[in-house]
C-alpha positions in Angstrom: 11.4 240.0 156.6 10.8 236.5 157.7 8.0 234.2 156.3 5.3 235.3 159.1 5.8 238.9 158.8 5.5 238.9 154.7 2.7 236.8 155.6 0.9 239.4 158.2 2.2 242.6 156.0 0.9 240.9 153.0 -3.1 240.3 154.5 -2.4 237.0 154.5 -2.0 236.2 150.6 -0.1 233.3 151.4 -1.4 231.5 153.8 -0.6 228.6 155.9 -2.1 225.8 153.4 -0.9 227.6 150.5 2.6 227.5 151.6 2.2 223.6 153.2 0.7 222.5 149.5 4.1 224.3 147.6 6.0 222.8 150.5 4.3 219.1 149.4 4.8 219.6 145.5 8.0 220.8 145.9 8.6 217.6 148.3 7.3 215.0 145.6 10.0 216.3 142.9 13.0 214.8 145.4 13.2 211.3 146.7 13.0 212.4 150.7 10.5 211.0 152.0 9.0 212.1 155.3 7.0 210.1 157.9 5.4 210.7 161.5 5.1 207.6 164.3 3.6 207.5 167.5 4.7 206.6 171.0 4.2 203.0 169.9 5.8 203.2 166.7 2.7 203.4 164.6 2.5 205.0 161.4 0.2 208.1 161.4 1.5 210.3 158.6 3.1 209.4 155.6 4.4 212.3 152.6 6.4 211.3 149.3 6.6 207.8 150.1 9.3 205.9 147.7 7.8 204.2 144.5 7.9 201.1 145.9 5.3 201.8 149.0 2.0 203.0 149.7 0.2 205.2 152.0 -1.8 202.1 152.6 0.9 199.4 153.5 1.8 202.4 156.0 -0.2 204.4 157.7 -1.8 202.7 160.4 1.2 199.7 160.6 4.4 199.3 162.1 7.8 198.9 160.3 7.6 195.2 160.5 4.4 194.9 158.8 5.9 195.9 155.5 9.8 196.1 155.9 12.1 193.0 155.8 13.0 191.7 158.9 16.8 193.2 159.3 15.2 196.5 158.8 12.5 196.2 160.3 14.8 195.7 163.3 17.2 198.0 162.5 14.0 201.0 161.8 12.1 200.0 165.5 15.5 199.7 167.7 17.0 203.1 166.2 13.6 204.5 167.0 13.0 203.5 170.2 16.6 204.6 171.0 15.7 208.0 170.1 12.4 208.6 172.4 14.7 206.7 174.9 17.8 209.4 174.5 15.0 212.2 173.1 18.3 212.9 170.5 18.3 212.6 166.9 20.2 210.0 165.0 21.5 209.4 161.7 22.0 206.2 159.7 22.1 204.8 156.2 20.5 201.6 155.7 20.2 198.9 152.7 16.3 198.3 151.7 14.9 194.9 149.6 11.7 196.5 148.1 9.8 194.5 145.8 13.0 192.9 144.8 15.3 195.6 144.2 17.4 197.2 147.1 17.3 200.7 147.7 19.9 202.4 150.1 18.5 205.3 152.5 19.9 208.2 154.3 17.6 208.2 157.2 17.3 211.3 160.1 15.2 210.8 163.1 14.2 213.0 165.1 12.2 213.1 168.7 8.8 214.2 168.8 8.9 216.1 172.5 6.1 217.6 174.3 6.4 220.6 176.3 7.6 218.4 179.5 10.2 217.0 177.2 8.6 213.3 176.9 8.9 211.8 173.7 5.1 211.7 172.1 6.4 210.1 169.0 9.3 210.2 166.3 9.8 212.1 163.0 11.7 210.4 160.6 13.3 211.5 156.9 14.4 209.2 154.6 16.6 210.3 151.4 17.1 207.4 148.6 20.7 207.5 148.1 20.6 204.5 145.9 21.9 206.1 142.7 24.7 207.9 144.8 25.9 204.5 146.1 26.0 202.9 142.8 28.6 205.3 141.6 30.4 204.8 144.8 30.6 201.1 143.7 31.8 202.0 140.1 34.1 204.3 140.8 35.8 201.8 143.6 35.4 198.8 140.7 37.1 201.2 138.5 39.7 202.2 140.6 40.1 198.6 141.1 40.3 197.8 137.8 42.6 201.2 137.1 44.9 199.8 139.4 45.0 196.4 138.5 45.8 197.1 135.0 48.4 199.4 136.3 50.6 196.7 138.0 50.1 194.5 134.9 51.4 197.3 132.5 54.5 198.2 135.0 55.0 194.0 135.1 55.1 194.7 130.8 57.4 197.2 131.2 60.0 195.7 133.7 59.8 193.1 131.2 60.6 194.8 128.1 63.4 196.5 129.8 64.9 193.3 131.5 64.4 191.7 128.1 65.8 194.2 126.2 68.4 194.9 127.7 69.7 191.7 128.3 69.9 191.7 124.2 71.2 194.9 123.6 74.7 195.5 122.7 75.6 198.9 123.6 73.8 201.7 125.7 72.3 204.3 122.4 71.3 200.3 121.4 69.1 199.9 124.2 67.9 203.4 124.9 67.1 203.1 121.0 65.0 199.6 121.1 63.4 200.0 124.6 61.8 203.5 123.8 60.6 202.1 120.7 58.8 199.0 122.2 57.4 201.8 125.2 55.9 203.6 122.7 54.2 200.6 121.1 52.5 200.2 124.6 51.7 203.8 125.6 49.7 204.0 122.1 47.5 200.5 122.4 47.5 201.7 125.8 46.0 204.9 124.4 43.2 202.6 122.6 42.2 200.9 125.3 41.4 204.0 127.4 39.6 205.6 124.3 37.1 202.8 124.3 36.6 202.7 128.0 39.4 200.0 129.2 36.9 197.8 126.8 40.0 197.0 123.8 40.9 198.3 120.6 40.2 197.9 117.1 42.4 196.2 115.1 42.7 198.5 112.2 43.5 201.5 114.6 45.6 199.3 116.6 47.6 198.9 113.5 47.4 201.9 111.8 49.1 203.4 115.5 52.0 201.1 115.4 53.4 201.7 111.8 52.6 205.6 111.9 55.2 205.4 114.7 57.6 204.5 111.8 55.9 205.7 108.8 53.7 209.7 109.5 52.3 210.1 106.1 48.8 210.1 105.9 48.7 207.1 103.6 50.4 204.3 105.2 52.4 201.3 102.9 50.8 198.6 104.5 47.4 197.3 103.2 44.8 196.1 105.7 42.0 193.6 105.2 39.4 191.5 106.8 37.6 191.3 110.3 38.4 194.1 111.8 37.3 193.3 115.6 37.8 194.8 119.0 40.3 192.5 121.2 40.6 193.1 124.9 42.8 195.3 126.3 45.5 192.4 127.1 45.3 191.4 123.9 45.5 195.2 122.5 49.0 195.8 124.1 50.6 192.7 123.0 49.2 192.7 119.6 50.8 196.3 119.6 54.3 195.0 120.6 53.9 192.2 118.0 53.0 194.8 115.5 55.7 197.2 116.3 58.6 194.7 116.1 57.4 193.7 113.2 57.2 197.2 112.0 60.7 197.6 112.7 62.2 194.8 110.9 60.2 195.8 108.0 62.2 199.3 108.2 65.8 197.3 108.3 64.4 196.0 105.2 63.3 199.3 103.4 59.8 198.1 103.5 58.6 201.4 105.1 60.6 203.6 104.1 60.3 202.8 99.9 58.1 201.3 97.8 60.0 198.1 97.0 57.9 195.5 98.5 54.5 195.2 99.9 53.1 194.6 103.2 49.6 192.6 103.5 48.1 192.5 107.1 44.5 190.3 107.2 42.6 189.5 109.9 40.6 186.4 109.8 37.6 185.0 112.1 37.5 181.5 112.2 35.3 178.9 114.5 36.8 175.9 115.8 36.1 172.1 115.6 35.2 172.3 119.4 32.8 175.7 118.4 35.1 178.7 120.2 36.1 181.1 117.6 40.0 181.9 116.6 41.4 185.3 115.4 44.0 185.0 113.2 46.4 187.8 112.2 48.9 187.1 109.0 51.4 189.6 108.6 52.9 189.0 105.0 56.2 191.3 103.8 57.4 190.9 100.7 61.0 192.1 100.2 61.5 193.5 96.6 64.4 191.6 95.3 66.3 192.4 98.4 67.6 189.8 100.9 65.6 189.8 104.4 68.3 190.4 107.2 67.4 187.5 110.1 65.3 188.6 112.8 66.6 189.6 115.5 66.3 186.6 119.0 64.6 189.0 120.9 62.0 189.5 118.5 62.0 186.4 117.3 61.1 185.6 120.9 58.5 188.1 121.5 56.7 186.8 117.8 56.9 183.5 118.8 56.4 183.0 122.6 56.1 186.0 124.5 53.2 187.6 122.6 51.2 184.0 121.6 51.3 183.1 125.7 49.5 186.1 126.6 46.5 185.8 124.1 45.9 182.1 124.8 47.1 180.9 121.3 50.4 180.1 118.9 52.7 182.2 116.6 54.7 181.5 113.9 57.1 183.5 112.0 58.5 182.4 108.7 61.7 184.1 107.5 63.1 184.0 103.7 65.0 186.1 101.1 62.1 188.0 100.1 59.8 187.0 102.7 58.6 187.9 106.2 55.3 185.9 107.0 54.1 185.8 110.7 50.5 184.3 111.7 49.4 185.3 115.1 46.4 182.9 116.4 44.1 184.6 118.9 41.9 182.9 121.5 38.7 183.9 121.0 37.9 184.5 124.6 40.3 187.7 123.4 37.5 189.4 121.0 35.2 191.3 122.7 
């Protein structure tokens, strides 16, 4: 049965009031909002108003008593429209109240007498605000997703072009390039763990070598400041690391326990009060010649990686020793 006829079965247990007060409460736990306005636009009935306005800056006013002027414009000529067509009409409309701007889904509907003239308007007005804010961060993300997406595809054209330029036969380059992909996919990986915001440096490193290295205690000792860089930073840190990684296994240093490895991180201010990571990777070979570093690293250490986090590298080679310091702009530590 329909509401009436449980109503009329029922002896009238729930009766009109009962079921208009439920109707009310139930209203004020949603943000709709529901007004009344007569043939001149005037405020007569006003339920669930939005936090920001009163019953009394309503009732009994028009919209451009208490509205901003755009709206206020924007309410009256899509209301007058409606008693003028007597059909309802839709819209979603940006508020300023008190400061703060509120977005509305907002029905109106014709008021129509039993002639069909237009007595007054009916208007509904849903706060959407918190619905369009995601639909802002979800475009700034995808915004972001897809800027970072032509930068990493930029890296990876790169490496190949680079990398393949050095390389001396085909297994050679297959060899080196998947290595140095790798290295970005997993700072990549980072990055999108902490929400595009960076990575840490200890997991950044402790990611590159177990690429080499996959016992759960790794050969290389880690000290120092151990900060979150931006994601830029992350994935060219990661390369640095990696290539460093794999001259240290030409050298047994990964694979043996005939040398050390020392990785520090240091945070240091400036005479001009910015602050400068630095990163010294320090190798220590054993008693075993270093073989020479390979150009292509040797360029990545020393140009490619130092250009894209604003600072300088510098990569010392010797019998028994591999040093590189990597400065960091601190505009790079988040």
């Amino acid at each position: 049965m329909r509401g009436r006829e449980r109503e009329e079965s029922s002896g009238g247990n729930l009766s009109g009031s009962r079921r208009f007060a439920f109707a009310m409460r139930a209203l004020s736990r949603t943000p709709v909002s529901l007004t009344y306005q007569n043939s001149d636009l005037v405020y007569e009935w006003a339920e669930n108003l939005p936090p920001q306005l009163s019953a009394d800056d309503v009732l009994g006013a028009v919209d451009d008593d208490f509205l901003p002027r755009l709206a206020a414009e924007r309410m009256r000529g899509s209301k007058q429209r409606v008693m003028e067509t007597r059909e309802p009409m839709r819209f979603e409309l940006p508020v300023n109240l008190q400061g703060e701007v509120r977005w509305f889904d907002i029905w109106i509907d014709p008021d129509l007498d039993a002639s069909g003239v237009a007595m007054g308007v009916y208007s509904t007005l849903i706060d959407v605000t918190l619905q369009k804010r995601k639909e802002v961060q979800l475009k700034n993300l995808l915004r972001e997703v897809s800027h970072r997406s032509r930068n990493l595809l930029a890296i990876v054209l790169s490496l190949a072009s680079q990398t393949a330029r050095s390389a001396r036969s085909l297994p050679g380059f297959v060899g080196a390039f998947s290595g140095r992909l790798q290295a970005i996919a997993r700072a990549q990986d980072l990055v999108t763990d902490r929400d595009w915001q960076g990575a840490l440096l200890s997991d950044l490193i402790a990611r590159q070598i177990a690429l080499f290295h996959r016992d759960s205690s790794l050969p290389v000792t880690v000290r120092g400041d151990d900060l979150v860089i931006s994601p830029t930073a992350a994935l060219y840190v990661g390369l640095a690391i990696h290539e460093l990684a794999a001259n240290a296994i030409r050298n047994g240093q990964l694979e043996s326990d005939a040398g050390t490895i020392d990785v520090d991180f240091n945070l240091q201010s400036r005479a001009d009060g910015e602050r400068t990571l630095i990163i010294r990777w320090s190798e220590r070979v054993g008693g075993e010649a270093a073989e020479e570093i390979e150009s292509l690293t040797r360029k990545f250490l020393e140009s490619v990686v130092p250009l894209a986090v604003e600072g300088s590298g510098t990569l010392n080679v010797s019998s028994s020793h591999v040093e590189y310091l990597l400065n960091i702009d601190g505009t790079h530590i988040t």
